[in-house]
C-alpha positions as MATLAB code, in Angstrom:
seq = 'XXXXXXXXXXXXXXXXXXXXXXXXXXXXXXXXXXXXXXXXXXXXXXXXXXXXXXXXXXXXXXXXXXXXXXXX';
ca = [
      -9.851    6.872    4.569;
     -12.904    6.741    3.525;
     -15.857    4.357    3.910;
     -16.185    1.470    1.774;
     -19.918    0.866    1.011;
     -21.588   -1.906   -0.775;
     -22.524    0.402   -3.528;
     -21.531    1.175   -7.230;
     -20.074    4.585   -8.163;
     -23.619    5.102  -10.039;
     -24.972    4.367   -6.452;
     -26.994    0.992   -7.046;
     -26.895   -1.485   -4.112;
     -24.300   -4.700   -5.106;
     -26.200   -6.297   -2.218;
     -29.554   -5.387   -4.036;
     -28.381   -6.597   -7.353;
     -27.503   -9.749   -6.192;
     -30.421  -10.481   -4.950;
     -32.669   -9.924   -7.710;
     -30.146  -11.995  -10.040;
     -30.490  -15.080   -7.559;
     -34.318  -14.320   -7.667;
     -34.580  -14.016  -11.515;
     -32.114  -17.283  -11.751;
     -34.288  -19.313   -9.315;
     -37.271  -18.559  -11.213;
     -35.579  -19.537  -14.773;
     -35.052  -22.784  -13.441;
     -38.240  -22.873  -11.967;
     -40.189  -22.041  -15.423;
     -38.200  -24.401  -16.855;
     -38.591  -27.317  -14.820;
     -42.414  -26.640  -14.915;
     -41.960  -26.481  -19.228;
     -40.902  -29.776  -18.783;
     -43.146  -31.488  -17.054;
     -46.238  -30.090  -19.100;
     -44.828  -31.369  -22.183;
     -47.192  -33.413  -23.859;
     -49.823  -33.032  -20.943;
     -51.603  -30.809  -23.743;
     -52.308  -33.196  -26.197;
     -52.462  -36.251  -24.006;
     -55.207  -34.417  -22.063;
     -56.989  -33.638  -25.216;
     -56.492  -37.265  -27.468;
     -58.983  -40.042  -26.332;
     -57.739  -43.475  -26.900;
     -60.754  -44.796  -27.736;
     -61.327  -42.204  -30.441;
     -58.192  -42.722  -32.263;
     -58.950  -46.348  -32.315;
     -62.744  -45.678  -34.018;
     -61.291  -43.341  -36.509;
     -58.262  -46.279  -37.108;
     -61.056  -48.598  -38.030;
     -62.757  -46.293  -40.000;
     -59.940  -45.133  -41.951;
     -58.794  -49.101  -42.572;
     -62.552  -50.029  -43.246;
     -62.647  -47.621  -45.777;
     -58.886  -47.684  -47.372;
     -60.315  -51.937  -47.649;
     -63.137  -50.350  -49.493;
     -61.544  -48.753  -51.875;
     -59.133  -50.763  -52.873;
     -61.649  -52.961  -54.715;
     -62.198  -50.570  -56.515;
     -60.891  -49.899  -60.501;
     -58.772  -46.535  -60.347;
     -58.094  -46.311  -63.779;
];
């Protein structure tokens, strides 16, 4: 009888296999748990409140400008 090994016919480890599949699941999660928290972390990192409020007031001032005016 012969020996039973933890190998395929082409000779690759199952063990081996196994263990990389584990590894390459653990980091899937593991990139996508990190995807998720940076979302939005971009932009909010990069927006300043106080800026979109000055350009706000600038766009209404303006918009209240030209609205007295005749389009015609």
């Amino acid at each position: 009888m012969a020996k039973q090994t933890n190998k395929t016919a082409s000779g690759t480890s199952t063990q081996h296999v196994k263990q990389q599949n584990a590894q390459a699941a653990a980091n899937k999660s593991q990139n996508a748990q990190a995807s998720k928290n940076n979302f939005g972390t971009e932009f909010a990192s990069e927006t300043s409140a106080q800026e979109v409020r000055q350009q706000n007031a600038q766009a209404e001032a303006k918009k209240n400008q030209n609205s007295g005016k005749y389009q015609g």
